[in-house]
C-alpha positions in Angstrom: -35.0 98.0 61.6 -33.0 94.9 60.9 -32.6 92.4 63.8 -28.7 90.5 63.0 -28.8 86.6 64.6 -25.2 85.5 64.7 -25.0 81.6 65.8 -22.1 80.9 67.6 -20.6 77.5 66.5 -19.8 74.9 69.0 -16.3 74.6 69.2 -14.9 71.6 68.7 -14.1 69.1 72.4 -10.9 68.8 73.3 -8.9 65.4 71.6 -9.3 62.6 73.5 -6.3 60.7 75.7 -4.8 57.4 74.5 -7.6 54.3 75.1 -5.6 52.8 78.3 -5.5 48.9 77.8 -7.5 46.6 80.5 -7.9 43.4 79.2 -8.5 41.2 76.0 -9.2 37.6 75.2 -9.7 35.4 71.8 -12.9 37.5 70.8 -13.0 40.7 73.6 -10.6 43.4 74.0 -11.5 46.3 76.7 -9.7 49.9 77.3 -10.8 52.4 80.0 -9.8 56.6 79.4 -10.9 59.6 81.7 -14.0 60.9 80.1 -15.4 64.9 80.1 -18.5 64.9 81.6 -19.6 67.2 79.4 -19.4 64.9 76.2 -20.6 61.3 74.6 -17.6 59.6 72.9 -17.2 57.1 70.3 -15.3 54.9 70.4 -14.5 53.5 67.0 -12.2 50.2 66.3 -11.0 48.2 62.9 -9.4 45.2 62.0 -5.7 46.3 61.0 -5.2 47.1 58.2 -8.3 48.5 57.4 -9.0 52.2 56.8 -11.2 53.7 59.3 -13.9 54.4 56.6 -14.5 51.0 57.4 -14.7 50.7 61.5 -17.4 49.8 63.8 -18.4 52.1 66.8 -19.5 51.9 70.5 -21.4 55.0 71.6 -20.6 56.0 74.8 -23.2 58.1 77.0 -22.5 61.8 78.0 -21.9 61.6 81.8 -20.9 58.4 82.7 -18.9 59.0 85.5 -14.6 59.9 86.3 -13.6 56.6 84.3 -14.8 54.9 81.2 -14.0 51.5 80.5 -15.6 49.9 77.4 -15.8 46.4 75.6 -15.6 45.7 72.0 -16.8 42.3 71.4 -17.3 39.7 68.3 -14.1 40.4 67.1 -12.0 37.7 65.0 -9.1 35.6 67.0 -5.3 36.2 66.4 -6.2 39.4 65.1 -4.9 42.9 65.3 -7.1 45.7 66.1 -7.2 49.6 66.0 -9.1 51.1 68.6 -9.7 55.4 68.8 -11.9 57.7 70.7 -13.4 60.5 69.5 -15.0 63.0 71.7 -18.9 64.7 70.7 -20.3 67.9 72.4 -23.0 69.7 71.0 -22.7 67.5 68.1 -19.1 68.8 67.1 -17.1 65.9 67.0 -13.3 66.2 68.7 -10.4 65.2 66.2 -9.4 61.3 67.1 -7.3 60.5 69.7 -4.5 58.5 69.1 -4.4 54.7 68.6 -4.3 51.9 71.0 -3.3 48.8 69.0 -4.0 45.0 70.3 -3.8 42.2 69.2 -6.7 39.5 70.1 -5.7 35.7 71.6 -5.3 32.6 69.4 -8.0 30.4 70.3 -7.5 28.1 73.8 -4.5 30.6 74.9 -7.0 32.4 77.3 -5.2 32.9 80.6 -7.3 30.8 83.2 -8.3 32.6 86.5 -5.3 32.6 88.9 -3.2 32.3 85.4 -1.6 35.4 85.1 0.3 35.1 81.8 -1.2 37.0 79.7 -0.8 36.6 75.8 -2.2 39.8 74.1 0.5 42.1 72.6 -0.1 45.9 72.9 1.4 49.1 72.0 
């Protein structure tokens, strides 16, 4: 007799929300999203206008609670930057979410604590 083993592929998670922006400075920017506990994300982030063949990544943990908020850092100074999430469960990877764009603070325009003007520009 002949024994048939049909694997059942993982489907693919869900797309990601929109990074939500929380804060950025001359070198940091930071963006929170409500995460699936049942995946890890990336989160993956360029220098416009580079292709994303080119970004760097943050991997984010499977199960880190109802909200994620994460922070890219070394990044260059009156710069615009692409950020995108992409969701991974059972190693199938989610298609991107869309874009979050920011642009990083010129050096010395740093809001100072109690200063609420803020100077990044995002969309």
């Amino acid at each position: 007799s002949t024994v048939t083993v049909i694997m059942a592929a993982a489907a693919a998670p869900a797309k990601p929300p929109k990074p939500q922006f929380e804060d950025c400075d001359e070198t940091t920017i930071s963006c929170k999203w409500e995460p699936d506990p049942e995946c890890s994300y990336r989160l993956e982030y360029k220098e416009f206008p580079d292709e994303w063949s080119e970004a760097k990544s943050v991997m984010i943990p499977q199960g880190v609670g109802t909200a994620t908020t994460t922070e890219v850092q070394d990044l260059n100074p009156t710069s615009t930057y692409t950020l995108r999430i992409i969701a991974i469960k059972e190693g199938v990877e989610s298609e991107p979410s869309d874009v979050l764009t920011v642009d990083t603070q010129a050096p010395g325009c740093t809001p100072k604590p109690g200063d609420e003007k803020k100077k990044c520009t995002i969309s």
